[in-house]
C-alpha positions as CSV (number, residue, x, y, z in Angstrom):
1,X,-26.3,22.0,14.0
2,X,-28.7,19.4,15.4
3,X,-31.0,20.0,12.7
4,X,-28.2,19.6,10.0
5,X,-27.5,16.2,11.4
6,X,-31.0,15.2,11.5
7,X,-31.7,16.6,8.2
8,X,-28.2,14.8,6.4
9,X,-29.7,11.5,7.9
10,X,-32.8,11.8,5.2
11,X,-30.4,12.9,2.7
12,X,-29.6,10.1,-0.3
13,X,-26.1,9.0,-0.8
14,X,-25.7,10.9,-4.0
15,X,-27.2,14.1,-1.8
16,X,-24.5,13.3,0.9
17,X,-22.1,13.3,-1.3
18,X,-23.2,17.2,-3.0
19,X,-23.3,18.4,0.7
20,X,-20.0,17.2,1.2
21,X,-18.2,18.3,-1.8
22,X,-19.9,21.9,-1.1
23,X,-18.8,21.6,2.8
24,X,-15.1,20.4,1.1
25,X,-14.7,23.6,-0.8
26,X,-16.1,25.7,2.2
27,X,-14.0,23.9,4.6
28,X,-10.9,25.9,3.8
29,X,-12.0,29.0,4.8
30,X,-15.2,28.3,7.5
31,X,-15.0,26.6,10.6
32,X,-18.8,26.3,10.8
33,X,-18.4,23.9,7.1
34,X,-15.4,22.2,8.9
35,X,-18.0,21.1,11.2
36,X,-20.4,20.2,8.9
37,X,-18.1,17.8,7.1
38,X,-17.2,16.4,10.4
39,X,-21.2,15.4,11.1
40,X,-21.1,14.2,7.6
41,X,-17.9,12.0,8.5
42,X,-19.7,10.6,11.3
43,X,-23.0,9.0,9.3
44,X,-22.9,5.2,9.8
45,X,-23.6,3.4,6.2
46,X,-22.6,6.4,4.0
47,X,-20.5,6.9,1.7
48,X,-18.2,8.8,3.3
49,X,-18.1,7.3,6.7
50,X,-14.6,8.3,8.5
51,X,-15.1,7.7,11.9
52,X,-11.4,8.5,12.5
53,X,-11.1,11.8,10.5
54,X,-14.3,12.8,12.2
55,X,-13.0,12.2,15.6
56,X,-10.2,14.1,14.9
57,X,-11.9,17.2,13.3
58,X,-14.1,16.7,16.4
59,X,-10.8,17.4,18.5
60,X,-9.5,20.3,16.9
61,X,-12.7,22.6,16.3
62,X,-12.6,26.0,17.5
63,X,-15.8,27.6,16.7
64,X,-18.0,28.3,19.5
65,X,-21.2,26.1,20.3
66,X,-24.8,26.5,22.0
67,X,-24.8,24.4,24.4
68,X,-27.8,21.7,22.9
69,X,-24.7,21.4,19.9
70,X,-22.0,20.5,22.0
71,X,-24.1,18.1,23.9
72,X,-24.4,16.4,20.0
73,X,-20.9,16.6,19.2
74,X,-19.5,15.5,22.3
75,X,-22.5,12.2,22.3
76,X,-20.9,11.7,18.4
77,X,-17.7,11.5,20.1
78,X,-18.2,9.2,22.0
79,X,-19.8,7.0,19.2
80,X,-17.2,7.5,17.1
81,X,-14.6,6.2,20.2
82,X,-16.6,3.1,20.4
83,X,-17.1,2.9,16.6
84,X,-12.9,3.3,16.1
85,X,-12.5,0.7,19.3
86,X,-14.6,-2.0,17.6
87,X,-13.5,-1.7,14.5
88,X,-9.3,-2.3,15.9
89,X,-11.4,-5.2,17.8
90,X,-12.5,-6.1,14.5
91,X,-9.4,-6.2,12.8
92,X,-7.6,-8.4,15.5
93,X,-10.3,-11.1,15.7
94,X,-9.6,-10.6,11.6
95,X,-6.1,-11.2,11.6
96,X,-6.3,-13.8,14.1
97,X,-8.8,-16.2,11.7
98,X,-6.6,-15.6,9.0
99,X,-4.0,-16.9,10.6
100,X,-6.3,-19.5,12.0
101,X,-7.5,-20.3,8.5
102,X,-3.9,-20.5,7.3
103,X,-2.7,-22.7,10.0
104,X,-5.9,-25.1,9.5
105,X,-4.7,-25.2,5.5
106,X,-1.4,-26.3,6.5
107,X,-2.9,-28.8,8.5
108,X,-5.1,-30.3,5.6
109,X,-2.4,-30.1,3.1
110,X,-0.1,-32.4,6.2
111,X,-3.3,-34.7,6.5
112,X,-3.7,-35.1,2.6
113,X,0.0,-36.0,2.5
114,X,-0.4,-38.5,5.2
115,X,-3.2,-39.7,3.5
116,X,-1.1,-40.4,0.1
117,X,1.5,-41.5,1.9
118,X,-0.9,-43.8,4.1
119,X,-2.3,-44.9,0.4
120,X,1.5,-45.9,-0.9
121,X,2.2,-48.1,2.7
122,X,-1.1,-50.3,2.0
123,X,-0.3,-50.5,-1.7
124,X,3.1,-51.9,-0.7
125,X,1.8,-54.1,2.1
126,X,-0.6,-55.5,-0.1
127,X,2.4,-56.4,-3.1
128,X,4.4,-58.0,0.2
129,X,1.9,-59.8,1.2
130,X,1.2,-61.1,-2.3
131,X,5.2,-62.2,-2.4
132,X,4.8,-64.0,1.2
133,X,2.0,-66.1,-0.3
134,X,3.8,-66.8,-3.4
135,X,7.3,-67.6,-1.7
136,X,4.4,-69.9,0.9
137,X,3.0,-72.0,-2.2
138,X,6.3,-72.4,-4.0
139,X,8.4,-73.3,-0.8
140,X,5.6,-75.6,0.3
C-alpha cells in the first residue's frame, strides 16, 4: 500500500485518472481497490482530489492492514481532517468578503449618489448666487 501511494504520486494526471477508472470498476467487488481509490482520492493537485470522500472511505474499510499501512492511512487521515477543516475555514473567510465586497459596493454606489447629489447643490448655489447679484445691481 505504501508503495502504491508513492508510486501514484509519479503517475501523470491522465495515468491517475486510468488507475482510477480501473480501481472504479474493481471497487465493487474488492475491498483492497476500495482502498486504492481512496489513496487516489487523497492526492493533493489531482484530478480527482476528494478529500471528503476519501475520509470517508478511510472510515468504513474493512480489510485488514500490516501494520506500516495503517500507520499511512491513519497519517492520510489526519491530512485529510486538516485539509477538510481548512477548506470550511476557507469558505467562511469566502463568504465573509463577499459580503464585505457587497457591502463596500453599496457603499460606493451611496457615495457616488452623494456625490451627484453634492454636484446638483453647488450647481444650484451657484444659479442663487447669480440671482443675489443680479437682484444686488438692479435694486442698487
Amino acid at each position: 500500500m505504501v508503495d502504491y501511494y508513492l508510486w501514484l504520486n509519479k503517475l501523470t494526471n491522465e495515468q491517475i485518472t486510468s488507475e482510477y477508472q480501473q480501481n472504479l470498476r474493481l471497487g465493487k467487488e474488492q475491498q483492497q481497490a476500495k482502498l486504492k481509490l481512496m489513496l487516489i482520492q487523497s492526492l493533493p493537485k489531482k484530478d480527482f482530489y476528494n478529500p471528503k470522500q476519501a475520509l470517508a472511505d478511510y472510515k468504513k474499510r474493512t480489510v485488514s492492514l500490516t501494520e506500516q499501512e495503517q500507520l499511512l492511512l491513519d497519517l492520510l487521515a489526519r491530512q485529510l481532517q486538516t485539509q477538510i477543516s481548512l477548506d470550511q475555514t476557507l469558505a467562511v473567510a469566502q463568504q465573509k468578503q463577499m459580503k464585505v465586497n457587497k457591502q463596500l459596493k453599496k457603499q460606493k454606489a451611496a457615495i457616488d449618489s452623494l456625490k451627484t447629489e453634492n454636484l446638483l447643490l453647488q450647481s444650484q448655489i451657484a444659479q442663487l448666487k447669480q440671482i443675489e447679484n443680479s437682484i444686488n445691481i438692479n435694486g442698487q
